[in-house]
C-alpha positions in Angstrom: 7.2 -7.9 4.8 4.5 -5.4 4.5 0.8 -6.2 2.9 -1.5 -4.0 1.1 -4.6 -5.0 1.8 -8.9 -4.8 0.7 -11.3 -5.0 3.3 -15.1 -5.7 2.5 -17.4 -4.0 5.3 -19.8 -6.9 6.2 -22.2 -3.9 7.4 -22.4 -1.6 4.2 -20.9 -3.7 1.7 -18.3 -0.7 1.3 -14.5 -1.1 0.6 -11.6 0.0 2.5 -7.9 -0.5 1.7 -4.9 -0.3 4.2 -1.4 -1.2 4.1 -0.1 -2.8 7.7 3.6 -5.2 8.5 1.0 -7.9 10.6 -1.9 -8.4 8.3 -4.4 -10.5 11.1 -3.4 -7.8 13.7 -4.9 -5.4 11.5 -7.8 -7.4 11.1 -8.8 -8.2 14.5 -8.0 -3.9 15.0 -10.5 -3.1 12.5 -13.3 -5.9 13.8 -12.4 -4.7 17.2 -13.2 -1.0 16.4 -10.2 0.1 17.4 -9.5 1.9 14.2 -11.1 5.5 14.1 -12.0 5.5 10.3 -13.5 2.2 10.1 -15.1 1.8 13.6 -18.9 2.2 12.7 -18.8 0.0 9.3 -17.7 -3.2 11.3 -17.7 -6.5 10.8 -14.4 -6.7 7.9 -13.5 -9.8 5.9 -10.6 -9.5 3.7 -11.5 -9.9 0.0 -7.9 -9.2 -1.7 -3.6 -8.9 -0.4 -0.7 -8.4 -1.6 2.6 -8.5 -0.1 5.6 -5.8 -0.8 9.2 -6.4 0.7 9.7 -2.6 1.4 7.7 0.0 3.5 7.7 2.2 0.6 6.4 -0.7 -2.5 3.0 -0.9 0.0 2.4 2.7 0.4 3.2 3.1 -3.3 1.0 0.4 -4.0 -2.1 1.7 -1.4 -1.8 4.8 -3.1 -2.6 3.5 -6.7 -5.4 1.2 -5.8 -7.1 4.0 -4.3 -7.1 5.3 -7.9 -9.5 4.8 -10.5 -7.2 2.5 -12.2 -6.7 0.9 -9.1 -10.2 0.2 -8.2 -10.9 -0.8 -11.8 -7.8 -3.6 -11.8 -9.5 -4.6 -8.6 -12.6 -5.3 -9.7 -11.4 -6.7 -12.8 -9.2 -8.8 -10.5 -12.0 -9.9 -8.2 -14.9 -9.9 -10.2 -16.1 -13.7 -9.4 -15.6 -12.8 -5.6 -17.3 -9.2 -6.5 -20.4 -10.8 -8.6 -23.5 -11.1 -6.2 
């Protein structure tokens, strides 16, 4: 199983999305700074997943919501979690 997945930087407030097979492992890499692209925006919480039976579906997946659309559905899709 593979899980696309939103993080929320606690820090900046900014938005990061991944795809990763072991969702908490990825997790506790991020808030661990272990991950070069994300290691000065820590803490992360996880507003939004998804899970895709197939390497490809997630990539596919990561790919569009790093779109416009994609970002749109999500904030259409979160907007109660989104609203301050």
């Amino acid at each position: 199983m593979y899980f696309v997945y939103l993080l929320k930087s606690l820090k900046d407030g900014n938005f990061y999305t991944g795809y990763t097979e072991d969702l908490e492992r990825r997790l506790i890499e991020h808030n661990d700074g272990q991950i070069k692209s994300t290691e000065h925006r820590r803490p992360f919480e996880i507003l939004y997943y998804e899970a895709c039976r197939n390497q490809k579906d997630a990539l596919h997946r990561e790919r569009y919501l790093k779109t416009t659309y994609g970002k749109r559905y999500l904030k259409v899709r979160l907007k109660n979690d989104l609203s301050p």
